[in-house]
C-alpha positions in Angstrom: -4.6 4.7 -16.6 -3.5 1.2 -15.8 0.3 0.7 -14.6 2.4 -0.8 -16.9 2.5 -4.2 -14.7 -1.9 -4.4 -15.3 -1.0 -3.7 -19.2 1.8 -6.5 -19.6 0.5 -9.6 -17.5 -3.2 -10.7 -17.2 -3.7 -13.1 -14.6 -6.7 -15.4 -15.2 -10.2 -15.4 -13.7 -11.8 -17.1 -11.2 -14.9 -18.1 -10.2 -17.0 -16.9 -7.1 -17.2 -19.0 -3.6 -19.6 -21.3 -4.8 -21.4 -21.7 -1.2 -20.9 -22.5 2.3 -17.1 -24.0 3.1 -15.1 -25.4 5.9 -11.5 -24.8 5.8 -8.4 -24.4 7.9 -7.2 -20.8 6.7 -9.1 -18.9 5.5 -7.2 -15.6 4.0 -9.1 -12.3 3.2 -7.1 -10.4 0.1 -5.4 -11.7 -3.2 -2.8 -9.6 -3.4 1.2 -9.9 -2.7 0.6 -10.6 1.0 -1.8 -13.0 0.9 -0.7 -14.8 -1.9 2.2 -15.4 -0.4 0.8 -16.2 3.0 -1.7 -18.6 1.3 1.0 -19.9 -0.6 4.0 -20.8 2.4 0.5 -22.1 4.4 0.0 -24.4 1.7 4.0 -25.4 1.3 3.4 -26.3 5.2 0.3 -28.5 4.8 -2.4 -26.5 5.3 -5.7 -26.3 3.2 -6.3 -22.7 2.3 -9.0 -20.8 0.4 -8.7 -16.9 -0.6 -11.4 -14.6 -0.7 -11.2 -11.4 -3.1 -13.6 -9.3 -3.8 -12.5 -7.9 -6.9 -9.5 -9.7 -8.9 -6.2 -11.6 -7.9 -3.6 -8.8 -7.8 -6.1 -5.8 -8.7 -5.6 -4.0 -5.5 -2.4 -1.9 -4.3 -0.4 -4.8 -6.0 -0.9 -3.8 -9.6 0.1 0.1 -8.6 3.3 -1.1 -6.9 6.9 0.3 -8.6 7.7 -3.1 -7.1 10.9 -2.4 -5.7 12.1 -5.5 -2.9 14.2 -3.7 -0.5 15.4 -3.5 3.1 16.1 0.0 2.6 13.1 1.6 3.6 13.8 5.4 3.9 15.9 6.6 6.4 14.9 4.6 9.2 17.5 3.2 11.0 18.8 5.6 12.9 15.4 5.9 14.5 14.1 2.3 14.9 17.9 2.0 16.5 16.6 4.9 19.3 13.3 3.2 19.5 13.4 -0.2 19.5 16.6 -0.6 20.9 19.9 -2.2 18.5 18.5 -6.0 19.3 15.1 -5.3 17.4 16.5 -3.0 14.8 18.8 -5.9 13.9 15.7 -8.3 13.5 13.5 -5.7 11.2 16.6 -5.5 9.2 17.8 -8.6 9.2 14.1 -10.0 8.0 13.8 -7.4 5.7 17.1 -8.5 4.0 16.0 -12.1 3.8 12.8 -11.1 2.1 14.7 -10.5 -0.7 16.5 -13.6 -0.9 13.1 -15.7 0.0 11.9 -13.9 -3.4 15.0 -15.4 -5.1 14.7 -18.5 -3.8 11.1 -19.0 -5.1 11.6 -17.5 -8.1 14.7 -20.1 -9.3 12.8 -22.9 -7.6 9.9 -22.4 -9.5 11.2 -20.9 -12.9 9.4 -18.3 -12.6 9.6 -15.4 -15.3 9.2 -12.2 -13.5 12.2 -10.1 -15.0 13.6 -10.4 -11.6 16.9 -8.3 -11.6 19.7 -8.2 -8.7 20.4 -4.1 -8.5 21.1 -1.7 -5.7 19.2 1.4 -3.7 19.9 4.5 -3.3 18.4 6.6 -0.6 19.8 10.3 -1.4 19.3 13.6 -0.1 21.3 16.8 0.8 22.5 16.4 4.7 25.8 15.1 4.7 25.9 14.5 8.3 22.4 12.7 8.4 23.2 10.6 5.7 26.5 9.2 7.1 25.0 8.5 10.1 22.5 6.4 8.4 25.1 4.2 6.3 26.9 3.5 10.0 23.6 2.7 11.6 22.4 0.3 8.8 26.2 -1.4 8.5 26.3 -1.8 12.5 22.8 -3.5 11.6 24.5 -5.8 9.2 23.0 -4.5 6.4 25.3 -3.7 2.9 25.3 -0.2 3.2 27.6 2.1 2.2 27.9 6.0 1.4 28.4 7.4 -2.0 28.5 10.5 -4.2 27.9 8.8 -7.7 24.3 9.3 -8.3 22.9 8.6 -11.9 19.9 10.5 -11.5 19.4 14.3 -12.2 17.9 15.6 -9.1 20.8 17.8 -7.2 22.4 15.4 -4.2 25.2 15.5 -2.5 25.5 11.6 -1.5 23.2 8.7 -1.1 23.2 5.7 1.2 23.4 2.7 -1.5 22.3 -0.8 -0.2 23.5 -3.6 -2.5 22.6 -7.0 -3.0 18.4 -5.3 -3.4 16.3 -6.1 -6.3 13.3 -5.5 -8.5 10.8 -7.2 -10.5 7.2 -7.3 -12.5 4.7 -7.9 -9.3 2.2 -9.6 -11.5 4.3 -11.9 -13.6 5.6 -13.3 -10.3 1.6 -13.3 -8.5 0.2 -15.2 -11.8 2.7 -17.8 -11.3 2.6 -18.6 -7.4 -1.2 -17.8 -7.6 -2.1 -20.6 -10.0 -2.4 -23.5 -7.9 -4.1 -21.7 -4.6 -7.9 -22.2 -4.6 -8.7 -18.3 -4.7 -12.8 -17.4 -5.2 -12.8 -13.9 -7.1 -15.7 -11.0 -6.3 -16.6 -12.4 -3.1 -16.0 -9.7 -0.6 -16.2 -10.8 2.8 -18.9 -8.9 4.4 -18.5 -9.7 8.4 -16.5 -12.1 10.8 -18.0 -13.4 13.4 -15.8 -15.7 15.5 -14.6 -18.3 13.5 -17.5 -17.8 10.1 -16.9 -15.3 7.8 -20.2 -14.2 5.6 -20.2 -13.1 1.8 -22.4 -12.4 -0.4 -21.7 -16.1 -1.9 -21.8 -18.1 1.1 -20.0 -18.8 4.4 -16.5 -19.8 5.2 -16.0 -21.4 8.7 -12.2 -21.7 9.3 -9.5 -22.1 12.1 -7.6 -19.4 11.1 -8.1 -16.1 9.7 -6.2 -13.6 8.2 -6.9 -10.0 6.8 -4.7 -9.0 4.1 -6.7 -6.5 2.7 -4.4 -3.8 2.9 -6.4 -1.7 5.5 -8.6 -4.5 8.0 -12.2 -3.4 7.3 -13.2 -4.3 10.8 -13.1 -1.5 13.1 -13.5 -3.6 16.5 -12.0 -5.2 17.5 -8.4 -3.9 17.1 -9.1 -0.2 16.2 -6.7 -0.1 13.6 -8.7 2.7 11.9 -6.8 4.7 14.7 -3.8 3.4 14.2 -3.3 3.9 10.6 -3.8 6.7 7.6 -3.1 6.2 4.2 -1.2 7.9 1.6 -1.3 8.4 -2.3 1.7 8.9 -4.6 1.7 8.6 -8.2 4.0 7.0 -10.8 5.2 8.1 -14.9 6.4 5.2 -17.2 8.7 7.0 -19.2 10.0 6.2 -22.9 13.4 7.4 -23.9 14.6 8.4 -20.5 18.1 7.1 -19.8 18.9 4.0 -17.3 19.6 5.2 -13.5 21.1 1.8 -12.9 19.5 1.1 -9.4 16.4 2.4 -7.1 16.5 5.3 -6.0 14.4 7.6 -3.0 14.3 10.8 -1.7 15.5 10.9 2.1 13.7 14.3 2.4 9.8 15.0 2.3 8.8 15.5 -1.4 11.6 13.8 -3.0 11.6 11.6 -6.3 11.8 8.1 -6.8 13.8 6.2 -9.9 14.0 3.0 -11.4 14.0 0.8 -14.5 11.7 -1.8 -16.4 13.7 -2.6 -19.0 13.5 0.3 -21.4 11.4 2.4 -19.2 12.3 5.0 -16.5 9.3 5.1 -13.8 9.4 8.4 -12.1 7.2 8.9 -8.8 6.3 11.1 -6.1 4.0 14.1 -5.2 3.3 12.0 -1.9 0.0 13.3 0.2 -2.0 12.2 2.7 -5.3 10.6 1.0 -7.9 13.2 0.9 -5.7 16.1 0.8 -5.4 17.1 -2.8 -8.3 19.7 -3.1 -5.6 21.6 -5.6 -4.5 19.1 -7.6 -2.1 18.9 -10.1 0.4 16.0 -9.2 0.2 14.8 -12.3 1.5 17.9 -14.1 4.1 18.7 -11.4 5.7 15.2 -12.0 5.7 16.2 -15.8 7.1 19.3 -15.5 10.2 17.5 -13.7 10.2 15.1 -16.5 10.3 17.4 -19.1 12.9 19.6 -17.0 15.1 16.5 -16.5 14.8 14.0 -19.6 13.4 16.7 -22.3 13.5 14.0 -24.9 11.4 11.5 -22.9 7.5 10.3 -24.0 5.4 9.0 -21.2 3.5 5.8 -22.2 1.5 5.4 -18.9 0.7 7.0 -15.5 -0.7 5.7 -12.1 -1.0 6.1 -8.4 -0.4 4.0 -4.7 -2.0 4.0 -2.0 0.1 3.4 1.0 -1.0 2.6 5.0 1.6 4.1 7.1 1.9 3.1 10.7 2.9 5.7 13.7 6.2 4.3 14.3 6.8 3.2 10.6 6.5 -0.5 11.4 3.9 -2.7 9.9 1.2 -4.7 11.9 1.9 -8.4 11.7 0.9 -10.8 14.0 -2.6 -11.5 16.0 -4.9 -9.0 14.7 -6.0 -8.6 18.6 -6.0 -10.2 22.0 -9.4 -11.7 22.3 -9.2 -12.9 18.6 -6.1 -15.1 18.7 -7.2 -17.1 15.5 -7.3 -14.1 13.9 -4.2 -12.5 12.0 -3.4 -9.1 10.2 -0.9 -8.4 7.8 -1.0 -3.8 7.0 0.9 -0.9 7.6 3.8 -1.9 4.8 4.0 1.7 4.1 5.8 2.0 0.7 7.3 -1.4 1.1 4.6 -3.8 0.5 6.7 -6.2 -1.6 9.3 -6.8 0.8 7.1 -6.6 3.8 4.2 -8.9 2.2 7.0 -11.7 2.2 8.0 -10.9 6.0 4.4 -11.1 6.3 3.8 -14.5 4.8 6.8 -15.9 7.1 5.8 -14.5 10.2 2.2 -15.6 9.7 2.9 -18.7 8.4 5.5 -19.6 11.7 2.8 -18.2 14.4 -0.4 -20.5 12.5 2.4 -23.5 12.5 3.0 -23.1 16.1 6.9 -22.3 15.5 9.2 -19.9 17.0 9.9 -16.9 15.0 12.5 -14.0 16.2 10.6 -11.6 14.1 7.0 -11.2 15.8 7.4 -9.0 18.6 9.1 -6.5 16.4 5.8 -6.0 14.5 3.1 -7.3 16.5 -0.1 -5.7 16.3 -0.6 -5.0 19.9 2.6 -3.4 20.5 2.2 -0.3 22.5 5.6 2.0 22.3 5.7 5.3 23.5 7.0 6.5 20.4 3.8 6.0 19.0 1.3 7.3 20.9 2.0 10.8 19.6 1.7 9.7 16.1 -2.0 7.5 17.3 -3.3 10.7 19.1 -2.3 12.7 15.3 -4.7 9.6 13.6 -7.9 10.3 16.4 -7.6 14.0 15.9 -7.5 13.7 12.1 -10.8 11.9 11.9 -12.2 14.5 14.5 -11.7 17.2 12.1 -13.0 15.1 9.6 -16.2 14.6 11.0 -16.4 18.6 11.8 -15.8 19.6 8.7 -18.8 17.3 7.9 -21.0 19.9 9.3 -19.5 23.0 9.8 -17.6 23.3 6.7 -19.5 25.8 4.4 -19.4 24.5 0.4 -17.5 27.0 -1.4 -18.9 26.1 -5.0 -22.5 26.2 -6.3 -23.1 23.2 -9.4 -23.1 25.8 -12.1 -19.8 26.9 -11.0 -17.6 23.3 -10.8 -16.2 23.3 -14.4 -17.1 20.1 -16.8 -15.1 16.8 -15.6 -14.6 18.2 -12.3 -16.2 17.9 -8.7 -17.1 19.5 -6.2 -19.0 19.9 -2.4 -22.0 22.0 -3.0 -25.3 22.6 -1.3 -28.2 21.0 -2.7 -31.9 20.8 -1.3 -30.4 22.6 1.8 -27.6 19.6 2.4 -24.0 19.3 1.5 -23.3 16.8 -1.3 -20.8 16.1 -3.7 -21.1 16.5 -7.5 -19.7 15.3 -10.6 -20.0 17.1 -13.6 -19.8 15.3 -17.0 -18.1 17.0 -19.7 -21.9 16.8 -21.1 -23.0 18.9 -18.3 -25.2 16.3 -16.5 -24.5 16.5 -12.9 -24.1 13.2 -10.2 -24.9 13.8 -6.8 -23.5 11.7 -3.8 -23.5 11.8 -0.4 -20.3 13.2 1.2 -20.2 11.3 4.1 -17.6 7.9 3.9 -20.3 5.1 4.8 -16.8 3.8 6.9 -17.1 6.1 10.3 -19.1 9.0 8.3 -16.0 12.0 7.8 -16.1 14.2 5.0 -15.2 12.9 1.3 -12.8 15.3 -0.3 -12.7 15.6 -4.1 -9.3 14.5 -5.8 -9.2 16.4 -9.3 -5.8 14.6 -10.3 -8.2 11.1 -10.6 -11.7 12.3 -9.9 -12.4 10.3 -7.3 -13.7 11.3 -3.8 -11.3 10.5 -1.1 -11.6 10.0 2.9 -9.1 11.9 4.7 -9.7 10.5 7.8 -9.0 6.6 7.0 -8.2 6.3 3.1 -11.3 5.4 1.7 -11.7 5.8 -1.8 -14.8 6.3 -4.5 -15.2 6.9 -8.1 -16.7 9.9 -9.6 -20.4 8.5 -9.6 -20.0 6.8 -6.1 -18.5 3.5 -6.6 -16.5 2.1 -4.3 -12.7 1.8 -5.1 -10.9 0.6 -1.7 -11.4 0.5 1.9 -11.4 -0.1 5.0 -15.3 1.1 3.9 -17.2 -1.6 2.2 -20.1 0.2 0.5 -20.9 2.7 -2.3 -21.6 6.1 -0.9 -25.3 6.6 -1.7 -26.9 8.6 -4.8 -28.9 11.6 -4.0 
């Protein structure tokens, strides 16, 4: 089902690239970060073009619960024992000023995004821990403080509460600061090569470059595909649920989130790694809680995220490598792509304009911390055992046995394949390998799609491709 952002705000059409083009920026994604990027290049003179390959905002934007925050978990604490207090400061003192750059744009430009002042809420059940979080992020400058006052149901003893945060419709605000960019629609970019970028269209040949595509679809240079996994979590738009008054997240693993649009309560969690829901039933778990907590609640739509979470919980911002340096990346937000799309577009926007910025070595690509090597080595072997299970795995289900409007990895003609079965009974075979770096698809029964465990790619029920970093369908048998 469509979030309730896709269902309220249509954003209009445009057309393909209509041929060969020479530009100064080129940037690869319309979504939040590179709209924004495209639009602070513009603000600074450049002339930029942006390349989709489906529809302005119809990536990880639309499935957003669009929260723009510098509380992002409880992370303080460590990036304070990693980085050191200098750089801690900077990511949360950016971080912070994301939110008032949204402000800013939004009154200069009258834009009508339902854009509402509020505070977070990070809660859990460790006194102690969550304390010590509130002094690290105050020490940080940050307006934290601890509480006990929670207006959510879930049992807490406190909560870290960050005021002066905010929230607003995603796609209201991209429609606005999207109309006057020069954006070509269903034109994915196929291969870079230097400074030329090739579509199916036509070429772009520009000065700059920059991939914010949510995971870079290039593998070299860079590597990020062994620097990054990506995670799902899904979302319920609730009727006649009461108002929390604020955002709120679980501080430990497998905790709920909370917030309002308007009338609605949007519930989320049931976080897994992408291609690790062979059980299923997310869906119904979140429901369960919902009718457990607000029994007199109606749900009036449902969706999921996808997230790419970095090591060391920082995003990659910057050069997008060392012998590319007209090349740019902007991934890795975890689950804070609004705020971190608008770091993004000021970071990006002050290395292409030659300026100073504080902020860049805090996320630059090529960063190398020892704290995340353990976490890059965890990436490598997950793809190792994806591409194992590839060929020693041994299908546990024959067709006949995968129940109507399910899938499943079965042997046929003495290979492994996946199959869809249609509620009618007519089967759709495809090949289980991602066409990415060639792991094993797993099949997700919450949203029948086959799923890449290894680096996040994604397919619908009859092959199709949903999202990357792989660019093609995965072939019919």
């Amino acid at each position: 089902m469509d979030s309730i952002w896709s269902q309220s705000c249509s954003i209009r059409k445009r057309e393909t690239l209509p041929g060969n083009l020479e530009v100064e920026v080129a940037v690869i994604g319309a979504g939040m970060a590179g709209i924004l990027t495209a639009f602070a290049l513009q603000e600074a003179g450049y002339q930029v073009v942006v390349l989709e390959a489906g529809q302005t905002g119809s990536g990880q934007t639309r499935n957003t619960t669009a929260k723009i925050t510098s509380q992002h978990g409880m992370i303080y604490q460590d990036l304070i024992q990693t980085m050191g207090m200098d750089a801690a400061r900077q990511y949360a003192q950016v971080n912070q000023w994301a939110i008032q750059a949204y402000e800013a744009i939004i009154k200069a430009n009258h834009i009508d995004c339902d854009f509402e002042v509020c505070s977070a809420y990070v809660y859990g059940n460790d006194t102690q821990l969550l304390q010590k979080e509130t002094q690290a992020a105050v020490e940080l400058g940050l307006p934290a403080s601890y509480v006990t006052d929670l207006k959510i149901p879930v049992p807490a003893v406190g909560a870290v509460q960050f005021d002066h945060q905010a929230q607003f419709h995603p796609l209201k605000f991209l429609k606005h600061i999207s109309d006057g960019l020069t954006i070509y629609e269903h034109t994915p970019v196929q291969a870079v090569e230097n400074n030329l970028l090739s579509t199916p269209c036509g070429t772009v040949k520009a000065r700059h470059i920059v991939f914010a595509c949510h995971f870079p679809f290039l593998n070299v240079p860079g590597m990020y595909f062994a620097r990054l996994h990506q995670e799902r979590s899904y979302v319920l738009a609730l009727a006649n649920a009461p108002q929390v008054k604020g955002m709120y997240i679980g501080a430990e693993e497998g905790g709920w989130s909370f917030r309002n649009y308007g009338e609605l309560l949007l519930m989320g969690g049931e976080n897994h790694r992408t291609g690790d829901n062979r059980q299923g039933g997310r869906y119904e778990r979140l429901r369960e809680k919902a009718r457990e907590w607000f029994p007199d609640s109606r749900e009036v739509s449902h969706w999921s995220a996808q997230d790419c979470i970095t090591p060391d919980r920082v995003p990659y911002i910057g050069r997008y490598a060392a012998s590319r340096p007209n090349w740019y990346v902007a991934t890795g937000f975890q689950k804070w792509g609004m705020t971190t799309s608008m770091v993004s577009a000021r970071i990006l926007r002050d290395i292409i304009c030659g300026k100073e910025t504080p902020y860049a070595q805090i996320f630059d690509p090529g960063r190398f911390e020892a704290a995340a090597l353990p976490g890059m080595a965890a990436e490598g072997g997950q793809a190792v055992k994806g591409l194992v299970k590839r060929f020693f795995q041994i299908p546990s289900e024959a067709a006949s046995e995968i129940p109507a409007g399910h899938g499943g990895i079965v042997f046929l003609h003495g290979e492994k394949v996946g199959v869809y079965k249609e509620k009618d009974g007519t089967l759709h075979a495809v090949d289980i390998r991602c066409p990415h770096l060639g792991c094993q698809l797993e099949w997700n029964p919450d949203e029948l799609s086959w799923d890449c465990p290894c680096h996040g790619s994604r397919f619908d029920c009859y092959g199709r491709l949903i999202s990357g970093p792989a660019q093609e369908e995965i072939s019919l048998q």
